[in-house]
C-alpha positions as semicolon CSV with decimal commas, in nm:
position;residue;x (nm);y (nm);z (nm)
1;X;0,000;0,000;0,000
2;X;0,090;0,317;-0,092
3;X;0,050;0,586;0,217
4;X;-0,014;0,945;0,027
5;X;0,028;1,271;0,223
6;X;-0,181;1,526;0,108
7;X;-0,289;1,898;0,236
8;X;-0,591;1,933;0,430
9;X;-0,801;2,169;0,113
10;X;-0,731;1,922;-0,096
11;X;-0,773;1,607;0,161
12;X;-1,034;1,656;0,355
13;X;-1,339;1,530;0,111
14;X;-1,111;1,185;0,023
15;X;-1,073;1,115;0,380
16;X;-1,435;1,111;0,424
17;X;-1,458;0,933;0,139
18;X;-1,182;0,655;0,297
19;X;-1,400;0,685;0,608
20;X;-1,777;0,597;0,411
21;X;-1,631;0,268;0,290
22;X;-1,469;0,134;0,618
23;X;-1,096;0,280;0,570
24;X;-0,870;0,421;0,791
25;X;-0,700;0,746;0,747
26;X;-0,464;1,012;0,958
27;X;-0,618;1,311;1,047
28;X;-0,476;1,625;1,244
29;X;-0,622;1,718;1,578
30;X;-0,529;2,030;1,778
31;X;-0,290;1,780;2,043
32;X;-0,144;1,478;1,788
33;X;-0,239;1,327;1,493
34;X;-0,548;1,051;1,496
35;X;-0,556;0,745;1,289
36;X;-0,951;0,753;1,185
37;X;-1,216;0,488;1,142
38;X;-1,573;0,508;1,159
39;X;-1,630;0,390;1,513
40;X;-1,970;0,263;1,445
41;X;-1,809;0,015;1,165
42;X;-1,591;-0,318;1,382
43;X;-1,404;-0,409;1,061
44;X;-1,274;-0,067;1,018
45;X;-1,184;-0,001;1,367
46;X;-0,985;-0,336;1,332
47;X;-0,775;-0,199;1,132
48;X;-0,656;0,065;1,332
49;X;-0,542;-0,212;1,583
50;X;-0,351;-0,391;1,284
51;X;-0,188;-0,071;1,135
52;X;-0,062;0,019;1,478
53;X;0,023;-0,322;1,642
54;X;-0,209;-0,195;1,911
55;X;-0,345;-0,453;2,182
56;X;-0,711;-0,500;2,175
57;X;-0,744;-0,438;2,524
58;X;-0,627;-0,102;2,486
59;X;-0,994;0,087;2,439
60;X;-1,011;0,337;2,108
61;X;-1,123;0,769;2,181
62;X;-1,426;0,852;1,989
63;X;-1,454;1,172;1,835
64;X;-1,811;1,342;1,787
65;X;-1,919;1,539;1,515
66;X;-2,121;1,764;1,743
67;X;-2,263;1,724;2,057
68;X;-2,602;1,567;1,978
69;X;-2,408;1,251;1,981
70;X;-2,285;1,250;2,291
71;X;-2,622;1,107;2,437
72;X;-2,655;0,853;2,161
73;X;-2,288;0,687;2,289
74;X;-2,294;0,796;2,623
75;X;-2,496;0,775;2,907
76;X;-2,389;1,189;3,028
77;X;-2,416;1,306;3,420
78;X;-2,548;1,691;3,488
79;X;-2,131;1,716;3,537
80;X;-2,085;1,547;3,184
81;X;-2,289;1,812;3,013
82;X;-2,128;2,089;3,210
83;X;-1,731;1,957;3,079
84;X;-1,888;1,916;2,758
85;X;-2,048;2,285;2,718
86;X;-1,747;2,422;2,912
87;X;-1,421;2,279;2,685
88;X;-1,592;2,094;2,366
89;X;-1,487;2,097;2,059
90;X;-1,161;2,088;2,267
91;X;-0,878;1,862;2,409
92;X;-1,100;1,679;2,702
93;X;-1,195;1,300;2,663
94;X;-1,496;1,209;2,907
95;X;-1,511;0,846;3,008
96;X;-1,862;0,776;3,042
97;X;-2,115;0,449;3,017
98;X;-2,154;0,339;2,719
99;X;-2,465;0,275;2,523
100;X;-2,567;-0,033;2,317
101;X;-2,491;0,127;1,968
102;X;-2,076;0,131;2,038
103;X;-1,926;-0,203;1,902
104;X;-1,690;-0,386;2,212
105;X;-1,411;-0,327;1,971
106;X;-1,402;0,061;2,043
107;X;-1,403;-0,031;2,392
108;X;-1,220;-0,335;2,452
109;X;-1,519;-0,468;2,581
110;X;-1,568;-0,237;2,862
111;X;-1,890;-0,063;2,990
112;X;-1,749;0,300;2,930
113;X;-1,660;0,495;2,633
114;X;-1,414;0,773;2,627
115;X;-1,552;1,061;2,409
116;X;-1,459;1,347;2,296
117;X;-1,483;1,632;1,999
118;X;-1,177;1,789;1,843
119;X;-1,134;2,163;1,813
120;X;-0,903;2,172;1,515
121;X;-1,064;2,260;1,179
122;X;-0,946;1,991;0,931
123;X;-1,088;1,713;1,164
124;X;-1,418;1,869;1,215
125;X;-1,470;1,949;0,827
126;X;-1,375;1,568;0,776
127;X;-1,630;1,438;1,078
128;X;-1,877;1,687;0,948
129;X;-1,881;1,581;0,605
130;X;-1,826;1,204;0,699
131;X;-2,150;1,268;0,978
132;X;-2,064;0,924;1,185
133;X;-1,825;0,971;1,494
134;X;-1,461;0,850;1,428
135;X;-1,283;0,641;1,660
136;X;-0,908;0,805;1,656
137;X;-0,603;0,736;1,859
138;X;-0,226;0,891;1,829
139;X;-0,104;0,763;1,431
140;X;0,145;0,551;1,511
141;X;0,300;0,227;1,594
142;X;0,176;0,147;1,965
143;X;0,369;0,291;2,234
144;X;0,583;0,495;2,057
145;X;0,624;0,878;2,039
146;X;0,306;1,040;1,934
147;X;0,302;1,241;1,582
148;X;0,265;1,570;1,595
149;X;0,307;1,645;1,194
150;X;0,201;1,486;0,870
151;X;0,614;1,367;0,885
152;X;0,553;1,191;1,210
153;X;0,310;0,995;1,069
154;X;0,481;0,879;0,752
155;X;0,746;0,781;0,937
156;X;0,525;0,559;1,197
157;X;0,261;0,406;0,945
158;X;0,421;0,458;0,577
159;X;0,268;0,134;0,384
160;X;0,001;0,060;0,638
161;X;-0,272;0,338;0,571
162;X;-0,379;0,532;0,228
163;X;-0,414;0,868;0,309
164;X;-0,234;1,137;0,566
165;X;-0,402;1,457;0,563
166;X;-0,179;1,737;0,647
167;X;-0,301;2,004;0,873
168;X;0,034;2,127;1,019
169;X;0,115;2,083;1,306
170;X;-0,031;2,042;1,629
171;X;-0,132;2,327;1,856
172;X;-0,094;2,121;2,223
173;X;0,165;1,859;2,129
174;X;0,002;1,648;2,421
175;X;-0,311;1,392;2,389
176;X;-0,599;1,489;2,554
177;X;-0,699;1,492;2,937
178;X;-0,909;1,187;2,991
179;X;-1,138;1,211;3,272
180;X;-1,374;0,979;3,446
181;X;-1,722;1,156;3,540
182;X;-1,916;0,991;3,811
183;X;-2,190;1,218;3,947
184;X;-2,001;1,571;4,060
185;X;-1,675;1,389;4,069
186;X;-1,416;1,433;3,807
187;X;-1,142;1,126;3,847
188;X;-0,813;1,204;3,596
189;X;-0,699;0,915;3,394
190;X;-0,473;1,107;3,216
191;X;-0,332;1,432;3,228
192;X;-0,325;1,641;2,929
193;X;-0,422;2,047;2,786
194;X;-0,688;2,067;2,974
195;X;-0,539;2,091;3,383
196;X;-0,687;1,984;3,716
197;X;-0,689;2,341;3,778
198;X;-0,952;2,468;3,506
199;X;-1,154;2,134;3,565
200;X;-1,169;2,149;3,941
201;X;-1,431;2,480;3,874
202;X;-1,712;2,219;3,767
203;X;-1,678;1,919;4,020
204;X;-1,434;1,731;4,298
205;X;-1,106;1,670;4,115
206;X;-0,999;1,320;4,219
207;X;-0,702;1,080;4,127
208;X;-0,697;0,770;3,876
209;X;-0,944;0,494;3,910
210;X;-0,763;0,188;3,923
211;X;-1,086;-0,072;3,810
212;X;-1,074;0,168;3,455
213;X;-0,849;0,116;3,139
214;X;-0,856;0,447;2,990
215;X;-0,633;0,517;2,598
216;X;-0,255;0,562;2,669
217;X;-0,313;0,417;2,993
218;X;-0,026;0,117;3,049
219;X;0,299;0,194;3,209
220;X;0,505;0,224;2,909
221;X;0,358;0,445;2,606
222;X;0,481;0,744;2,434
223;X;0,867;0,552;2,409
224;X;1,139;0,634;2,160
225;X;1,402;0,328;2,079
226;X;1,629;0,482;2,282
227;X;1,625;0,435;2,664
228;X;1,536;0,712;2,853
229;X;1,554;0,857;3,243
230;X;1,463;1,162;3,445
231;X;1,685;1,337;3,597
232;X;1,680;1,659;3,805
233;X;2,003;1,826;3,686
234;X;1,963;2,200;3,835
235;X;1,920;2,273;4,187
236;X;1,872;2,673;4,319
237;X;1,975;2,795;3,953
238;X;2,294;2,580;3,947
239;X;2,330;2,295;3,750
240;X;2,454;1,987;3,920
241;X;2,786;1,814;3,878
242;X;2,630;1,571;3,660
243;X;2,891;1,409;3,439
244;X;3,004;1,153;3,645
245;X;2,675;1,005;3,745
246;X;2,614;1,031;3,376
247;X;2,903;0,829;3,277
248;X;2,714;0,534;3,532
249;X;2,354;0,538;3,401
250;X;2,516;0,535;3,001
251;X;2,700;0,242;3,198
252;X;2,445;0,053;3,345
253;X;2,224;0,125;3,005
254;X;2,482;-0,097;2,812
255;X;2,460;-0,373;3,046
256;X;2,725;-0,338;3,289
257;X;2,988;-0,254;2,938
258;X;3,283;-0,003;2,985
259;X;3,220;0,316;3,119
260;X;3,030;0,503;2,878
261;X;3,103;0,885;2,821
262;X;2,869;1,166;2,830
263;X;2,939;1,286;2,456
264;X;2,700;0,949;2,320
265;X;2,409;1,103;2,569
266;X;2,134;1,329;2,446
267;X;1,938;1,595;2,671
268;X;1,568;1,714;2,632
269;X;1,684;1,999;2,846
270;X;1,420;2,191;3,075
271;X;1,651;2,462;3,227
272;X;2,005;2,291;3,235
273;X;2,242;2,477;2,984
274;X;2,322;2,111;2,768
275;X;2,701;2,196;2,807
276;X;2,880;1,843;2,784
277;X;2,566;1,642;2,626
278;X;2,652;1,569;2,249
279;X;2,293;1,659;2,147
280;X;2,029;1,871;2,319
281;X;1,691;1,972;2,239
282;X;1,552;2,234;2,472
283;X;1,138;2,227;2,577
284;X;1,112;2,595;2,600
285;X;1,422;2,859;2,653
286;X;1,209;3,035;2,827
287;X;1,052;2,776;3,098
288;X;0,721;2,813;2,945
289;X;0,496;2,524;2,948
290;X;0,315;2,511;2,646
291;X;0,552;2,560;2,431
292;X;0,723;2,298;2,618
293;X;0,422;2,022;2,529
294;X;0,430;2,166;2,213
295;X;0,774;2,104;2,128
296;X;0,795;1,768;2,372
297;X;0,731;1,477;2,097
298;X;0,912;1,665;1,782
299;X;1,231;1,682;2,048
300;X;1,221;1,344;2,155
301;X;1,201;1,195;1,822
302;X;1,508;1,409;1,699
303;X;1,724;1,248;2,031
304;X;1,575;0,941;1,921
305;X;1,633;0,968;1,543
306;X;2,013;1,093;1,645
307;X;2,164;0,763;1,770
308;X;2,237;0,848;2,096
309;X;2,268;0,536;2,358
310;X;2,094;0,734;2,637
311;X;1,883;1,002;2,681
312;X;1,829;1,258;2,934
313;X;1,533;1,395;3,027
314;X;1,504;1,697;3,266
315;X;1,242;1,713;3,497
316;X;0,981;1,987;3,489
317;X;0,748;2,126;3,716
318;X;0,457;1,929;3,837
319;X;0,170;2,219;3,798
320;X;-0,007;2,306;3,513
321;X;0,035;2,099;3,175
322;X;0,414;2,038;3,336
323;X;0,206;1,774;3,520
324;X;0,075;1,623;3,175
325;X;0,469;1,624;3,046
326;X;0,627;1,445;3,320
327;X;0,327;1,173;3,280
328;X;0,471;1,108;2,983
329;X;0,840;1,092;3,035
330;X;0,768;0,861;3,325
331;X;0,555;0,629;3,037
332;X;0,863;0,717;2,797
333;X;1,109;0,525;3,101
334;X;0,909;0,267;3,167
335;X;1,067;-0,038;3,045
């Protein structure tokens, strides 16, 4: 199969096309790409699962058209309606029952759904024309580093889908919060755009459910090839003597091999200079964080594309979407 790239003016009518006759096709959404399928349609949400080696227990995000369809998937609490009216078409997934119309595929055979409606202009013209709701999770191989450009996803799925439509990139860089609604409570599944902060105005913010699966939910997701760990390398605006210790993890990385040195480490630098590190990508310059989960896929996949046998990641702070980035460095260690 040939996988075509094509911009979103000239794109988005074939995708819908692709989408009418049980196809699959990448679509941009204001935090990563999606790989679509009409989620009403088993067969085509199968092959999402074979084009990105995806378990079938991992559950599928469906994205709405509009919000009249949020009752016919969902069974929606007062609080439900509120998030919706509040941040839809936005980056917020809602975990909700389900209702008898969404095939177990899309779920992984769980009682819930996770819903949500896209804000970015490309994917709405494509649902809107397409009028079914598309089941759409990050375009690319399972577990690895989320696409952020029309690139990303060439270099993920090339051969395994038709069509890439190219809507630039993404405004977020980070999937969407998921949260869990029951009654007034608001349970986070996954961090993301959308902060505990804005959502604790509409409900009791709580922590993860353990008895729920929620998308981009197992320990290790979002990985590059290369092995990654977190490291806090500035303390009271002076960066740590940190060479040393580097030379140690690069050594315990190669199994225990000679001492490795710190030029064949990369750094996805939060406020450390990068002096000594043969490659470094930094977030933000300026500490700011959304343009640091803007930038925090495209940078890992550079360290990752560069060859490097280690790579550093800086910590960040925990407030704010910082909390959504470290979520996904820890998933990016996790091995």
């Amino acid at each position: 199969m040939k996988t075509y790239i094509v911009a979103a003016a000239e794109g988005i009518s074939p995708a819908a096309a692709l989408l009418s006759v049980g196809d699959i096709v990448a679509l941009p959404t204001e935090t990563v790409y999606g790989l679509g399928a009409d989620a009403l349609n088993p067969t085509a949400c199968a092959k999402i699962f074979e084009a990105k080696d995806r378990p079938l227990y991992d559950p599928l995000i469906v994205h709405i058209p509009d919000r009249k369809w949020l009752v016919r998937l969902a069974v929606a609490s007062d609080c439900a309606h509120i998030l919706a009216e509040n941040f839809w078409p936005g980056p917020l997934t809602l975990v909700l029952p389900r209702t008898g119309i969404v095939p177990d595929i899309v779920t992984s055979g769980q009682e819930t759904i996770a819903i949500r409606m896209s804000a970015h202009p490309d994917f709405q013209a494509v649902a809107r024309i397409f009028g079914n709701p598309i089941a759409a999770p990050s375009a690319n191989r399972f577990g690895r580093i989320s696409p952020t450009s029309a690139d990303h996803v060439v270099e993920e799925l090339d051969g395994r889908i038709p069509l890439v439509v190219d809507g630039g990139d993404c405004a977020h860089g980070v999937e969407s919060t998921i949260v869990l609604v029951r009654g007034s409570e608001i349970h986070i599944l996954r961090n993301g755009p959308i902060t505990a902060e804005e959502l604790a105005r509409f409900g009791t913010v709580r922590g993860l459910m353990a008895d729920i699966s929620a998308p981009g939910g197992l320990a290790s997701h979002y990985a590059p090839s290369t092995p990654l760990v977190i490291e806090d390398l500035v303390a009271d605006g002076a960066e740590l003597p940190f060479m040393e210790r580097a030379s140690r993890l690069l050594s315990v990385q190669q199994n225990g091999g000679a001492d490795g040195h710190p030029s064949s480490i990369g750094l996805l630098a939060w406020s450390h200079s990068g002096e000594g590190f043969a490659h470094v990508e930094h977030l933000s310059k300026t500490q700011n964080l959304r343009e640091a989960a803007t930038n925090l896929y495209g940078a890992m996949r550079r360290l990752d594309a560069a060859g490097h046998a280690l790579i550093i990641a800086e910590s960040v702070p925990e407030h704010g979407l910082g909390a959504a980035i470290m979520e996904r460095l820890r998933k990016a260690s996790a091995r």
